[in-house]
Structures are given as C-alpha cells and as structure tokens.
PATOR-937543 format. One record per residue (C-alpha): residue number from 1; residue in one letter; x, y, z. Coordinates in Angstrom, 1 decimal. Example, Ala and Ser with C-alpha at 12.3 -4.5 7.8 and 13.67 -1.06 7.14 Angstrom:
! PATOR-937543
<votor nr="1" rest="a" X="12.3" Y="-4.5" Z="7.8"/>
<votor nr="2" rest="s" X="13.7" Y="-1.1" Z="7.1"/>
***
This chain:
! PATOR-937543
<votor nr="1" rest="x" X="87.4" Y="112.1" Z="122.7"/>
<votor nr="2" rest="x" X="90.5" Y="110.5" Z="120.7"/>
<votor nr="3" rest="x" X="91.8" Y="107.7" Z="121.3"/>
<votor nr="4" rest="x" X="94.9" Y="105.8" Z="120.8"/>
<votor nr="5" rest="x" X="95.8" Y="102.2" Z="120.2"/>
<votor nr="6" rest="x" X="98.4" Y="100.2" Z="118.6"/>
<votor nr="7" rest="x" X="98.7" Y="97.2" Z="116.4"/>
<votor nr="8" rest="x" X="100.2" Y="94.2" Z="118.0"/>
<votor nr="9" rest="x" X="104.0" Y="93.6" Z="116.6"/>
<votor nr="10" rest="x" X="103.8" Y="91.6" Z="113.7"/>
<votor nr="11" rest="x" X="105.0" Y="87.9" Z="113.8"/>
<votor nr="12" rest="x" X="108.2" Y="87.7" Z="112.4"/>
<votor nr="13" rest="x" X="107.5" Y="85.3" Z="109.7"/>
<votor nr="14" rest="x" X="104.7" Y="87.8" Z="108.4"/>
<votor nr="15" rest="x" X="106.9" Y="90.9" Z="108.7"/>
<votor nr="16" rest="x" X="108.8" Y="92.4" Z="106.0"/>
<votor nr="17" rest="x" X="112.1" Y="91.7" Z="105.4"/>
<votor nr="18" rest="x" X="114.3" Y="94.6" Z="106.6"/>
<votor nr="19" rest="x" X="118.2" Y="95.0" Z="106.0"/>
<votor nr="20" rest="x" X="120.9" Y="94.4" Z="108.4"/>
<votor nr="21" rest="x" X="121.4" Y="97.5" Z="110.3"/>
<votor nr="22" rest="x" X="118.0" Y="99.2" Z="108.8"/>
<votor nr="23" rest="x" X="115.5" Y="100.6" Z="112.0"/>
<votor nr="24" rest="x" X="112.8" Y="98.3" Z="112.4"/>
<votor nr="25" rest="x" X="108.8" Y="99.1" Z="111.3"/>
<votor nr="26" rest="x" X="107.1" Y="101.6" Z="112.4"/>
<votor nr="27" rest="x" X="103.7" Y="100.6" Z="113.3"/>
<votor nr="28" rest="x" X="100.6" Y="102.5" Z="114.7"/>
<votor nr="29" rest="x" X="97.1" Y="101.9" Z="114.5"/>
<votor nr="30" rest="x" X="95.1" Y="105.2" Z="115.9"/>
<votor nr="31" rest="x" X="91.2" Y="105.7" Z="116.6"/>
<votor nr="32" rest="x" X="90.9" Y="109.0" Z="116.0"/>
<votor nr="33" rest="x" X="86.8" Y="109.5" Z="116.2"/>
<votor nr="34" rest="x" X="84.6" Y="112.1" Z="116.7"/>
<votor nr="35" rest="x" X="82.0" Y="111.7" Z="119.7"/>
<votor nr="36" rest="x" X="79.5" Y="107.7" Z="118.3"/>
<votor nr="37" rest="x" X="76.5" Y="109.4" Z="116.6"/>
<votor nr="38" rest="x" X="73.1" Y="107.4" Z="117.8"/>
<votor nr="39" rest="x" X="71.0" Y="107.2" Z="115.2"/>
<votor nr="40" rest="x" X="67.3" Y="105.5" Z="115.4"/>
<votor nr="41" rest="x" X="64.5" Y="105.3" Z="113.0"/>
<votor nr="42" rest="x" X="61.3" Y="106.1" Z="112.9"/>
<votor nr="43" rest="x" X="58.7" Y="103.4" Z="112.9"/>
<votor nr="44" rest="x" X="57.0" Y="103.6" Z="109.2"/>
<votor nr="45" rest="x" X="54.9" Y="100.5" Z="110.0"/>
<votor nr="46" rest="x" X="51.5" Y="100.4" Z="112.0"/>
<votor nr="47" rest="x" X="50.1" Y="97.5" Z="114.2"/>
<votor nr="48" rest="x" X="47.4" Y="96.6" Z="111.0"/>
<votor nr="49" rest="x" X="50.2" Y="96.4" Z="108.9"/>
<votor nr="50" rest="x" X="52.2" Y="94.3" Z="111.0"/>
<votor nr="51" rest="x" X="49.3" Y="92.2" Z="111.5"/>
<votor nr="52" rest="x" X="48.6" Y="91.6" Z="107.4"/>
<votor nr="53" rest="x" X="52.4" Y="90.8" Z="106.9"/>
<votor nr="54" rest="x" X="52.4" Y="88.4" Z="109.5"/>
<votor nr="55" rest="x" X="49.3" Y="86.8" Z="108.1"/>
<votor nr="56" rest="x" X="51.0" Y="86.5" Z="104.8"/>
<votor nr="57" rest="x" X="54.2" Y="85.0" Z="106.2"/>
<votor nr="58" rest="x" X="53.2" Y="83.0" Z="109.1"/>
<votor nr="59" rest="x" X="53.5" Y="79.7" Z="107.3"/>
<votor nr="60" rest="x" X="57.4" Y="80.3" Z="106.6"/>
<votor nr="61" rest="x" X="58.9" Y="79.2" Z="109.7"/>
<votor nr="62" rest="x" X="56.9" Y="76.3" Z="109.5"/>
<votor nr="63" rest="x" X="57.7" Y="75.0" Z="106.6"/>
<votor nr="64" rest="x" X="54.3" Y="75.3" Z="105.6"/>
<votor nr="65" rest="x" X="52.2" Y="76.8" Z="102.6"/>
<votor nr="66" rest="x" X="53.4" Y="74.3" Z="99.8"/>
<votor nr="67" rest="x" X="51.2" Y="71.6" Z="98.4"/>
<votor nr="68" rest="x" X="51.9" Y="68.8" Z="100.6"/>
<votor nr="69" rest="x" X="52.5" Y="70.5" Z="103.5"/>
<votor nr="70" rest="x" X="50.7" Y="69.5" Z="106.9"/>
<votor nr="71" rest="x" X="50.5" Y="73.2" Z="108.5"/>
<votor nr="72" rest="x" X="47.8" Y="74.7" Z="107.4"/>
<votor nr="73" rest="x" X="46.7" Y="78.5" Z="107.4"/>
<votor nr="74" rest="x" X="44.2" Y="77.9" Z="110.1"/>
<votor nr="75" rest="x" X="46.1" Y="76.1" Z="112.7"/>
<votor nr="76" rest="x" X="48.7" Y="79.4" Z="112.8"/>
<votor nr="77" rest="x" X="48.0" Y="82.1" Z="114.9"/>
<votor nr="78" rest="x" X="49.9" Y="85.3" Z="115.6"/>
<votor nr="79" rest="x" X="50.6" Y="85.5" Z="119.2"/>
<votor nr="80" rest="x" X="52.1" Y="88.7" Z="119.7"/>
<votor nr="81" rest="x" X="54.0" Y="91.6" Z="118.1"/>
<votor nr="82" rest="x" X="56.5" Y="93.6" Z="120.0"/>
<votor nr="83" rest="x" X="58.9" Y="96.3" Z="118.9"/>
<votor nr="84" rest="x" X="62.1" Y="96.0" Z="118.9"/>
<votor nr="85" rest="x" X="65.5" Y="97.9" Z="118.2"/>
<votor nr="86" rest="x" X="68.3" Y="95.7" Z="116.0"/>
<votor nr="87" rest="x" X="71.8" Y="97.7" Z="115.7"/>
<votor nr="88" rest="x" X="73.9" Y="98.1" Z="112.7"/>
<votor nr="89" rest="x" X="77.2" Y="99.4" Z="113.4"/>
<votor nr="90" rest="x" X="78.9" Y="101.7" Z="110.2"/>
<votor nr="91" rest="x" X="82.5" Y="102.6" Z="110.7"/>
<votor nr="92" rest="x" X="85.0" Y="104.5" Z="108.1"/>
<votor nr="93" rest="x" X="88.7" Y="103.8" Z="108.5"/>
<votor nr="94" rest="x" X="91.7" Y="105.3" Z="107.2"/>
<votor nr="95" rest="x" X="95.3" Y="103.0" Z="106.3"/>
<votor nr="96" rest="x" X="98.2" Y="104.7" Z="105.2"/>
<votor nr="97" rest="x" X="101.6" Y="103.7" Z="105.0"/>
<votor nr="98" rest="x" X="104.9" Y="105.4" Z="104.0"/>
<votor nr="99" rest="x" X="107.5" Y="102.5" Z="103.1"/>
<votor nr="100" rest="x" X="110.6" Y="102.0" Z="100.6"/>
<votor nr="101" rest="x" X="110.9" Y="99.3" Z="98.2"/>
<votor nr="102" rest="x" X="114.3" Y="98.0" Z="96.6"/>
<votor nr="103" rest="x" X="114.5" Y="98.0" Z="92.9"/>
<votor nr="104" rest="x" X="117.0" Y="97.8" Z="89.9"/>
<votor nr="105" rest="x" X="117.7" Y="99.9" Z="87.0"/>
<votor nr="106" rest="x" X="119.9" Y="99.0" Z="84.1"/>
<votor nr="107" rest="x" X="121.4" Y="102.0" Z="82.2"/>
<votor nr="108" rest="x" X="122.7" Y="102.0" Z="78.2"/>
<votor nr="109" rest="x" X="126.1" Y="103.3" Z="78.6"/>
<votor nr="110" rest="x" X="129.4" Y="103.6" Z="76.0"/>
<votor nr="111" rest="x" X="130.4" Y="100.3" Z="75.2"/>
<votor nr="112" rest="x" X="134.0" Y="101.4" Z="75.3"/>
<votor nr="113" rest="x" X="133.6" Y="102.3" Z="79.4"/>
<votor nr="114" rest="x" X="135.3" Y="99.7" Z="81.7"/>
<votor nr="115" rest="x" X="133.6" Y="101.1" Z="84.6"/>
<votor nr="116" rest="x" X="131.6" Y="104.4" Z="86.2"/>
<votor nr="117" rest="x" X="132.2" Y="105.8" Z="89.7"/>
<votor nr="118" rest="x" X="128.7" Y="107.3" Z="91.1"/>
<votor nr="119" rest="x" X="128.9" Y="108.8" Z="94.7"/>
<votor nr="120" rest="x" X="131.9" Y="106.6" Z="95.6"/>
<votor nr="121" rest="x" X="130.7" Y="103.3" Z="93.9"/>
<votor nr="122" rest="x" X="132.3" Y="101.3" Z="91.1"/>
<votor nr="123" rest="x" X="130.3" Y="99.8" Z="88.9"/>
<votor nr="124" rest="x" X="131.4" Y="97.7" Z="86.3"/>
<votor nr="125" rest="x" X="129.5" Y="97.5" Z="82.7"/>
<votor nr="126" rest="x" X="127.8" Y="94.5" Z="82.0"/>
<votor nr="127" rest="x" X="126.9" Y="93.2" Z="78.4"/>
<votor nr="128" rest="x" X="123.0" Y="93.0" Z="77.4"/>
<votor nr="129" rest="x" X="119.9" Y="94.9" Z="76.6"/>
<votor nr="130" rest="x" X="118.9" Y="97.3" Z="79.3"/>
<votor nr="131" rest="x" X="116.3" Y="96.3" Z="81.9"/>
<votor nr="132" rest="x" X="114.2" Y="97.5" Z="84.8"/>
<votor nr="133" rest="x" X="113.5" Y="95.1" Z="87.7"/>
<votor nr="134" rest="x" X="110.3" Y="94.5" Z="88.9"/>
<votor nr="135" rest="x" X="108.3" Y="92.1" Z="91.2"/>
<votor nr="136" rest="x" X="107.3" Y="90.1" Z="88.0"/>
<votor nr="137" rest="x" X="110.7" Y="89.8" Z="86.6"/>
<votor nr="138" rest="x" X="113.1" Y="92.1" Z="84.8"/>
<votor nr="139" rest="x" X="111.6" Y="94.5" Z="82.0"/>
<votor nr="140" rest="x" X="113.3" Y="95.6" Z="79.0"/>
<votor nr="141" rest="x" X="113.9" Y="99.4" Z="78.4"/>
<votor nr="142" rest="x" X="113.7" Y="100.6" Z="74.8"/>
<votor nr="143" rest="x" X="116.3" Y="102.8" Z="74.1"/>
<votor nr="144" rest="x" X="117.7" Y="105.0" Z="71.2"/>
<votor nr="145" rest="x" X="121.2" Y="104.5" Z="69.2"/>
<votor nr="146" rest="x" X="124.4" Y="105.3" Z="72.0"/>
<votor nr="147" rest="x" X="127.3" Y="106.5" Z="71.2"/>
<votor nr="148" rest="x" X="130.4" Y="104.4" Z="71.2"/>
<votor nr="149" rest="x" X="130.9" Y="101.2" Z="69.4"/>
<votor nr="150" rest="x" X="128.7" Y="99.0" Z="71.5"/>
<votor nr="151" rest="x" X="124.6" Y="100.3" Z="72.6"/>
<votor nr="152" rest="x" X="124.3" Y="97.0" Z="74.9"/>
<votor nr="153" rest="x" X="126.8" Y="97.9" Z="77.4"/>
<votor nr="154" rest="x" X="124.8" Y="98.6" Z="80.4"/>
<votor nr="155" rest="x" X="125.3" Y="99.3" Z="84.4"/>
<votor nr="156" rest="x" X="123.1" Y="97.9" Z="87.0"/>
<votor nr="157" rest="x" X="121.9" Y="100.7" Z="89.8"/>
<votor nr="158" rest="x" X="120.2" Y="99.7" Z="92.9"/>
<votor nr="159" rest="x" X="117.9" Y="102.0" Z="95.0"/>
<votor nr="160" rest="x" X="115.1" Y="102.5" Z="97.2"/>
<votor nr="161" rest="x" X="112.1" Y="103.8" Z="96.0"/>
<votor nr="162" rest="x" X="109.8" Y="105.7" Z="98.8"/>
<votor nr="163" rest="x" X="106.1" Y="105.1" Z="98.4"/>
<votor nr="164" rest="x" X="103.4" Y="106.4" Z="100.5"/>
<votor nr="165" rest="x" X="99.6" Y="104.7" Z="100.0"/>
<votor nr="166" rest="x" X="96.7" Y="105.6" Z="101.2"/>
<votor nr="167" rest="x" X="93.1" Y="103.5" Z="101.5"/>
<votor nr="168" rest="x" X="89.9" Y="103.7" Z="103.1"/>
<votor nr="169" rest="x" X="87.0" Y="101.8" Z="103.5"/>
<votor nr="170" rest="x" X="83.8" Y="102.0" Z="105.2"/>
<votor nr="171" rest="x" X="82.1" Y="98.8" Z="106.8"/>
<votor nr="172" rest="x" X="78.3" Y="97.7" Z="108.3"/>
<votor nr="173" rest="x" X="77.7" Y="94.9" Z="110.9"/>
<votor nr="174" rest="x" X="74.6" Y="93.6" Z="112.1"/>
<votor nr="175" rest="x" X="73.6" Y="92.8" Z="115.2"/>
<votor nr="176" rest="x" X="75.3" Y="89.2" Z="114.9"/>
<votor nr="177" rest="x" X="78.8" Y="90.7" Z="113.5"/>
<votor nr="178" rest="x" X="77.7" Y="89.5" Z="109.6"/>
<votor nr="179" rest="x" X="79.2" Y="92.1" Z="107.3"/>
<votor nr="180" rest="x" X="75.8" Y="93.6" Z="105.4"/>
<votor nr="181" rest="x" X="75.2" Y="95.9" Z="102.5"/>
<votor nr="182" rest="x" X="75.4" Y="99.6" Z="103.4"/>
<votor nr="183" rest="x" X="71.8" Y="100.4" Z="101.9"/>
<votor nr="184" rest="x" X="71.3" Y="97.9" Z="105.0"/>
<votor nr="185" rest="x" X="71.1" Y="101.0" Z="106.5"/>
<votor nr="186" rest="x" X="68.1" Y="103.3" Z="105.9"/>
<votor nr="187" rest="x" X="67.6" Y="106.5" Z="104.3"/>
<votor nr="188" rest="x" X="64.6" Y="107.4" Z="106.2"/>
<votor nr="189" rest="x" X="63.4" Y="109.6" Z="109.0"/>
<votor nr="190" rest="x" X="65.3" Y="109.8" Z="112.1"/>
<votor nr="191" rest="x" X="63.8" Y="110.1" Z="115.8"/>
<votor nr="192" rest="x" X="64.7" Y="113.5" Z="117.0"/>
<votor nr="193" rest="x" X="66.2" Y="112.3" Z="120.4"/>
<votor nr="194" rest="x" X="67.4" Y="109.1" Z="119.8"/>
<votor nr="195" rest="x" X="68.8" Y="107.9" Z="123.5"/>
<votor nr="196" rest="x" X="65.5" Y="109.0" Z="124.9"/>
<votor nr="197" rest="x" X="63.7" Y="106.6" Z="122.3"/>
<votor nr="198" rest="x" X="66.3" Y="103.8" Z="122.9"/>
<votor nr="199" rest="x" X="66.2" Y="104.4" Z="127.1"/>
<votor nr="200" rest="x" X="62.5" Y="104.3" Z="126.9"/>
<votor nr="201" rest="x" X="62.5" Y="100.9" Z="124.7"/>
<votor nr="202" rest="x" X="64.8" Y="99.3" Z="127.4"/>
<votor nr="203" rest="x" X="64.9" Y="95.3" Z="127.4"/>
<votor nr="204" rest="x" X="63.6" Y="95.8" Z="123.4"/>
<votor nr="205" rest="x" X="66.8" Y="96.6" Z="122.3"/>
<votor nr="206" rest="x" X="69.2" Y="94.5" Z="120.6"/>
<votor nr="207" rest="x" X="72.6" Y="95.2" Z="122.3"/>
<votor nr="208" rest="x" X="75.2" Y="95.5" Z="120.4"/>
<votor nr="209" rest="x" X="78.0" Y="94.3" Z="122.1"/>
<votor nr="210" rest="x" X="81.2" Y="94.2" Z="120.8"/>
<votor nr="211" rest="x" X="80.4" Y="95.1" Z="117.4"/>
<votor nr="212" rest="x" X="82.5" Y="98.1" Z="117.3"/>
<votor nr="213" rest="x" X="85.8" Y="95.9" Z="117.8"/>
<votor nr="214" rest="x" X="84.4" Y="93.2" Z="115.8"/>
<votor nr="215" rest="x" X="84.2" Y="96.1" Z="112.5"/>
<votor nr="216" rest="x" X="87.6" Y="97.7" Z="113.5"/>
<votor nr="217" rest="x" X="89.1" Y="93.7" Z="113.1"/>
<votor nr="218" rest="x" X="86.9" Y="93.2" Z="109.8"/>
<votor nr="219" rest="x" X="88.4" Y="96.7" Z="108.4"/>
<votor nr="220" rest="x" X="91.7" Y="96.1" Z="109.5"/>
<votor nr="221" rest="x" X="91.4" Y="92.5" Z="107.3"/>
<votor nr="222" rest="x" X="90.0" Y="95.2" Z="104.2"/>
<votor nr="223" rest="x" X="92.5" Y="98.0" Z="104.4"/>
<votor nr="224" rest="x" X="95.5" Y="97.4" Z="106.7"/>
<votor nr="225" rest="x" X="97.8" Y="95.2" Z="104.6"/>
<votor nr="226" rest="x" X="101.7" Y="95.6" Z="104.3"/>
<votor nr="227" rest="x" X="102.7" Y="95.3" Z="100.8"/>
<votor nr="228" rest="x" X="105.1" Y="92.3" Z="100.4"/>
<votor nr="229" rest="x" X="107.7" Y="94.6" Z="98.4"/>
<votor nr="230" rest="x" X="108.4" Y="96.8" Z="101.6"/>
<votor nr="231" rest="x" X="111.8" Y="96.7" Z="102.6"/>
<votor nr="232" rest="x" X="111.4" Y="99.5" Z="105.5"/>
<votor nr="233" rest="x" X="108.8" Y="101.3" Z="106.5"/>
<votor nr="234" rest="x" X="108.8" Y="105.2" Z="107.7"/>
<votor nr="235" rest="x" X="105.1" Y="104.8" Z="109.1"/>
<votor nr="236" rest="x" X="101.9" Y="102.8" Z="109.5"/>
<votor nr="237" rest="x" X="99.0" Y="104.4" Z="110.5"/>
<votor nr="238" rest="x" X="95.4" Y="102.3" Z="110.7"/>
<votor nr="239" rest="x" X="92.8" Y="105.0" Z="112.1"/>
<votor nr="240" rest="x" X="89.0" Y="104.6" Z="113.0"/>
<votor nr="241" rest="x" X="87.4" Y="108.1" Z="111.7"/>
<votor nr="242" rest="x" X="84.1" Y="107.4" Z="112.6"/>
<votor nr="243" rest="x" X="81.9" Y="104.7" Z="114.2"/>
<votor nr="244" rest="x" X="77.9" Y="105.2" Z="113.9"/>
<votor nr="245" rest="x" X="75.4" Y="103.0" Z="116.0"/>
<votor nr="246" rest="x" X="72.6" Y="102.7" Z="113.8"/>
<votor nr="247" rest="x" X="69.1" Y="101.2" Z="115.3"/>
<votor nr="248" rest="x" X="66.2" Y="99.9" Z="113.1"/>
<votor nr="249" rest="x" X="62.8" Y="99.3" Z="114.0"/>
<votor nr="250" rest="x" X="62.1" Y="95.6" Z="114.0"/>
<votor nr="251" rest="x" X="58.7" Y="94.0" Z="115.1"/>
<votor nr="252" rest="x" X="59.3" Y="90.5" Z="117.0"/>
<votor nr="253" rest="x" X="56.4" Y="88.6" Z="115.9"/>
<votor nr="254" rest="x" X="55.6" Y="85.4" Z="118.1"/>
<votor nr="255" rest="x" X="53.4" Y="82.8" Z="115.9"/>
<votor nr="256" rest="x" X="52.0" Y="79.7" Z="117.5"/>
<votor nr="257" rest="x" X="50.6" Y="76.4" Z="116.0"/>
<votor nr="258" rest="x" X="47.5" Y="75.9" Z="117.7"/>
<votor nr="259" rest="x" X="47.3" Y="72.2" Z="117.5"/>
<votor nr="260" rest="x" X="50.7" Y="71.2" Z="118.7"/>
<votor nr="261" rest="x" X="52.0" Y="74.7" Z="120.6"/>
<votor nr="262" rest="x" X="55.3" Y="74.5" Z="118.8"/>
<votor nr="263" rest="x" X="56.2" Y="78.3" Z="118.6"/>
<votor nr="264" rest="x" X="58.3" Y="80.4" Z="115.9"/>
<votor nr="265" rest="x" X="59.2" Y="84.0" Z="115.7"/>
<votor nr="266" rest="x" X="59.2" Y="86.7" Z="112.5"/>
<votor nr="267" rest="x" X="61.2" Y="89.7" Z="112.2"/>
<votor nr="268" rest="x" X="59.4" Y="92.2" Z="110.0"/>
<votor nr="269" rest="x" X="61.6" Y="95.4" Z="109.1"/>
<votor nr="270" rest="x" X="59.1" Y="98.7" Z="110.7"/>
<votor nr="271" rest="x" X="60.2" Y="100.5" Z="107.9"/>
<votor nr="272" rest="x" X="60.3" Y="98.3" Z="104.9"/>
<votor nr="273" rest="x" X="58.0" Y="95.5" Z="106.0"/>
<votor nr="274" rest="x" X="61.0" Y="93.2" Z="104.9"/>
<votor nr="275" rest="x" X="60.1" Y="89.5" Z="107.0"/>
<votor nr="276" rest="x" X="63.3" Y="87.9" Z="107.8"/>
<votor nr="277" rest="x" X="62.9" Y="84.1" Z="110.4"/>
<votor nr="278" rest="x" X="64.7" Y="84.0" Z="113.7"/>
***
C-alpha cells in the first residue's frame, strides 16, 4: 500500500526567499513503499556457547576482573539465559527537488555601444572586465580580443537558472533510535517464516516502536535540505522507498553476585557472540 504525507510548511524565517509576485514552494514529502519486509535471523549460537561467553564476560558489568578488583570469578554466577529478538529498522529515501536560482552574467561587448535592447530590455554598458556572479562572489570571465575600440565594455544579464537534484540515503536504527552501522545488520541465514518465529517468541521481542518515524525524521535531517540559493521552487519531493524490520537473535543473560544478590544483565549477539552490557 502507498502512502502519502506532507512536510509541514516551512517557518518563514527558514524558507527561501521568493520574489514579489512569484507562486510560493512547492512542497511534498511522499512514502511511497512497498509492503515492510520482516526479516529474522537464525540463531548461530548454542546454549554451551552462550554459557562459555558468559563465563568469559561475567565480570564486566561488575567492574570486576582487574587487579584490585573485589568481585571475584567465583562469587559470579550465570543465572539465566533467554532468547531474545532486538530490531533494527533499515529505510532508503529518495529527495529530489526542481528549483531556480538567480544569477548574473557579464558579457564583453563593443566599447563604442551606448546601450543593447534584448527582448524589450535596455541595458546600458558598463566599464570593467567581464564577470560571472556566484554565491562566493563575482568571477572573472577570460575572454578574447573584441572588436571596437574598447574590450572592457561589458552588459550585466540577470536570469534564472533551473536546477533539479536528486539524493538518497539509506539509514539503520536500533532498537533505542541510535543511528548504527549498516553491517549492524547481518548477512546471515534468514528464518524461512519470519512472523511465525517472531509470534511464537512473544514477550521476547524487543518492540520496536516508533522507530520507523524516528528513521524517516533522521533521513529527512540527511537528505531533505533546501539549498539556500533557491529563489522558487517547481517541486519538493521527500519519499520513503523502503522500510525493513530487521530482528537479531540476542541472548538476555541474567548474572548474579552470590554474596551480595546485586544482579546485572549481558547481551551476547546469537550470531556473532558479540557481548554488549545492559
């Protein structure tokens, strides 16, 4: 299903200047997707190899393990280890924008003309090298010998120069909104029916609740940016191509200090045995 939404008017102290009399911005933002794709991965990691990376890293959330540290191995034990499901949400988005700029062109004419007529227009010479105008300040033009007694006679033409843009960019969030590398995302074996696997998991899934607007806003920030030099703008278009749930195996490890019951949790990645703290 597509569907449709549009950017919120700009303020007016953010919004390009337009001319008197020009029509007013365009703007559009569209989320054009195809049906969310659910994808979940399979668990790589066994229960004895949860339990050995959980022995090896138990000491972390306690501070422990360092020379004159109090915790000691012994007085840690691993409680339980539950599996879990953490999301990452991947979208691509699409910005394009169709907009005229103003700009300035100086042209070498005769030195003996006292003034040129284009469509209607008088323009009268002006003495000086020829320049173009740009954002960083006028530019010479190199130019040959003109005919005529005088090659730094010039004329100044404005006009509007159209320019369309187009960007892209493709964006992961974890389950806490935190922007995250895209090889966050593995390149491992998929579960063949992935809402059965997530259904049957229930309460052991992460949910990941507005995520998917969170990544639209973050990609929005990335891609959807007027260009200061736009003096009117044709069209705007900000659109959301596609938005994958992603979930990754994740065991919940609960580790307990025997002597004063203080408890701590690991993460530890069921497919890379990565051991993140909670």
């Amino acid at each position: 299903m597509v569907a449709e939404e549009r950017l919120p008017t700009m303020p007016p102290e953010e919004a390009p200047a337009t001319p008197p009399g020009e029509a007013q911005p365009k703007e559009e933002v569209e989320r054009k997707e195809k049906k969310k794709p659910l994808v979940v991965f399979k668990v790589m990691l066994d229960q004895d190899g949860v339990q050995r990376s959980a022995e090896r890293n138990k000491l972390r959330p306690f501070g422990g393990g360092g020379f004159f540290s109090r915790v000691r191995s012994e007085d840690i034990e691993v409680a339980s280890a539950a599996l879990y499901y953490t999301p990452y949400v991947k979208q691509i988005a699409g910005y394009k924008i169709d907009y005229y700029r103003k700009n300035y062109y100086t042209v070498p004419i005769d030195g003996s003309v006292s003034e040129v007529i284009i469509l209607g227009n008088t323009i009268k010479p002006e003495a000086g090298r020829p320049t173009r105008e740009t954002p960083r300040g006028p530019i010479p033009i190199p130019f040959g010998p003109a005919p005529g007694p005088s090659p730094e006679s010039t004329i100044k033409l404005e006009a509007d120069e159209r320019i369309i843009r187009e960007l892209s960019a493709t964006i992961v969030v974890d389950r806490f909104g935190k922007e995250v590398a895209l090889s966050t995302i593995p390149t491992t074996s998929q579960e063949e029916n992935p809402e059965e696997v997530i259904a049957k998991a229930g309460d052991k899934v992460f949910q990941p609740v507005g995520l998917e607007g969170y990544a639209t806003n973050l990609l929005k920030l990335k891609v959807a940016q007027r260009p200061a030099e736009a003096v009117r703008i044709n069209s705007e278009t900000f659109a959301v191509t596609e938005t994958t749930v992603n979930y990754v195996p994740v065991y919940n490890v609960l580790l307990r200090n025997k002597k004063t019951g203080d408890t701590k949790t690991l993460l530890i990645n069921a497919i890379t045995s990565e051991v993140g703290e909670v």
